[in-house]
C-alpha positions as CSV (number, residue, x, y, z in Angstrom):
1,X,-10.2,-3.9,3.1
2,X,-11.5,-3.0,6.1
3,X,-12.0,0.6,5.1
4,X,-14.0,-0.5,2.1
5,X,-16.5,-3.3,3.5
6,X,-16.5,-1.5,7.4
7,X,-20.3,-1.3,7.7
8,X,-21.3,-4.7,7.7
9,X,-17.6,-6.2,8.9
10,X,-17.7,-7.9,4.8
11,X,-14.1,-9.1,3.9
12,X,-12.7,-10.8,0.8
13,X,-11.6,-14.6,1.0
14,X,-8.5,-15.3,-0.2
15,X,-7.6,-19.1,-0.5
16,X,-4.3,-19.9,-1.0
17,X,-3.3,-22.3,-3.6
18,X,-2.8,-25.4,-1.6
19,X,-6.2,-25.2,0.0
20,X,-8.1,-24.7,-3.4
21,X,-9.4,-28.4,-3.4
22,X,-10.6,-28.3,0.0
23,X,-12.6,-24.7,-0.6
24,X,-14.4,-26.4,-3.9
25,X,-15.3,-29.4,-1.9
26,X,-19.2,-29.7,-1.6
27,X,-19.3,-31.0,2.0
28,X,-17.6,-28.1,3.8
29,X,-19.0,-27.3,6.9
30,X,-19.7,-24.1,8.3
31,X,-16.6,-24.4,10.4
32,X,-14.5,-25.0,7.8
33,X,-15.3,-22.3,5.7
34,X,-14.6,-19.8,8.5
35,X,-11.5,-21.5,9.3
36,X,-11.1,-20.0,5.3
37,X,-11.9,-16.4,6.2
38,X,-9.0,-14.6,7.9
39,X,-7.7,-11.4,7.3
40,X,-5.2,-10.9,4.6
41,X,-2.5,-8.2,4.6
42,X,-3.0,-5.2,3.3
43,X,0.6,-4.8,1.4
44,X,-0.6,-7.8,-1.1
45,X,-4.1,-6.9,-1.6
46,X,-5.1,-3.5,-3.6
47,X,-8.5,-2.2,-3.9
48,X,-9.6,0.8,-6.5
49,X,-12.8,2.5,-6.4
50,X,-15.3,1.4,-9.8
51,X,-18.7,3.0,-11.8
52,X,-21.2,3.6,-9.8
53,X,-23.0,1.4,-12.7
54,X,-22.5,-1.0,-11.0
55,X,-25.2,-1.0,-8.9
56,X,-27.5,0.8,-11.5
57,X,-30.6,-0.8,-11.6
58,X,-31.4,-2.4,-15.3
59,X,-28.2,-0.9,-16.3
60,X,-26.0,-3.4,-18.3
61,X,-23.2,-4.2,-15.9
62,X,-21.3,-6.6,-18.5
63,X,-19.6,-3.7,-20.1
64,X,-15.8,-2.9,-19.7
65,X,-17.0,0.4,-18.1
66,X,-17.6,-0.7,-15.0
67,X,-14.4,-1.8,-14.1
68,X,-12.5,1.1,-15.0
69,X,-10.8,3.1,-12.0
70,X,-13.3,5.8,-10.7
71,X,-12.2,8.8,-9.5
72,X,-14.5,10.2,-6.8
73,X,-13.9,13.8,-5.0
74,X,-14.6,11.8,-1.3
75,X,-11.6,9.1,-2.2
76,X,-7.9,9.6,-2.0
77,X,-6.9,8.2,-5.5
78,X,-3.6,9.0,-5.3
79,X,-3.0,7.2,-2.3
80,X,-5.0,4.2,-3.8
81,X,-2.8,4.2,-6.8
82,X,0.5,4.2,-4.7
83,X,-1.0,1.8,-2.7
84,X,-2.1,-0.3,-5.8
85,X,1.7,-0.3,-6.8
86,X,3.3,-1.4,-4.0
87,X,0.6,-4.4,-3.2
88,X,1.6,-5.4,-7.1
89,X,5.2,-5.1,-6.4
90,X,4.9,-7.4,-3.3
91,X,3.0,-10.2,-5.2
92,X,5.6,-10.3,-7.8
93,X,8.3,-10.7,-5.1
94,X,6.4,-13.3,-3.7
95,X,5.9,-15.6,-6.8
């Protein structure tokens, strides 16, 4: 994820199952919610680029559109797709 959110060091949280109640309780501190926010590996995660529309401004974003795969001329798609299929291929082993 890293070389999607680089700029301002943003990262997704991931809570695994058994920590769900605690994330969802109201009195977390600020210490426990970073003890949430750790890196997760990149063969079980998969990202894929998405419409610019996005972020349009007064554009209506609640539209299936928006999360179809983009393909953009600066992106690698073909290794995103590959990449894509083996992240799936590793959750599946894992549940």
């Amino acid at each position: 994820m890293s070389q999607i959110h680089n700029s301002k060091k943003r990262m997704p949280v991931i809570v695994p199952k058994h920590y769900e109640k605690d994330w969802l309780n109201p009195n977390l501190t600020e210490d426990d919610i970073k003890a949430f926010c750790e890196p997760v590996e990149d063969n079980i995660i998969a990202a894929h680029p998405i419409s610019r529309l996005i972020t349009t401004k007064g554009a209506d974003t609640n539209v299936p559109d928006v999360m179809r795969v983009a393909e953009y001329e600066q992106l690698n798609s073909r290794y995103n797709e590959q990449h894509f299929l083996a992240c799936l291929s590793n959750l599946r082993k894992r549940a």
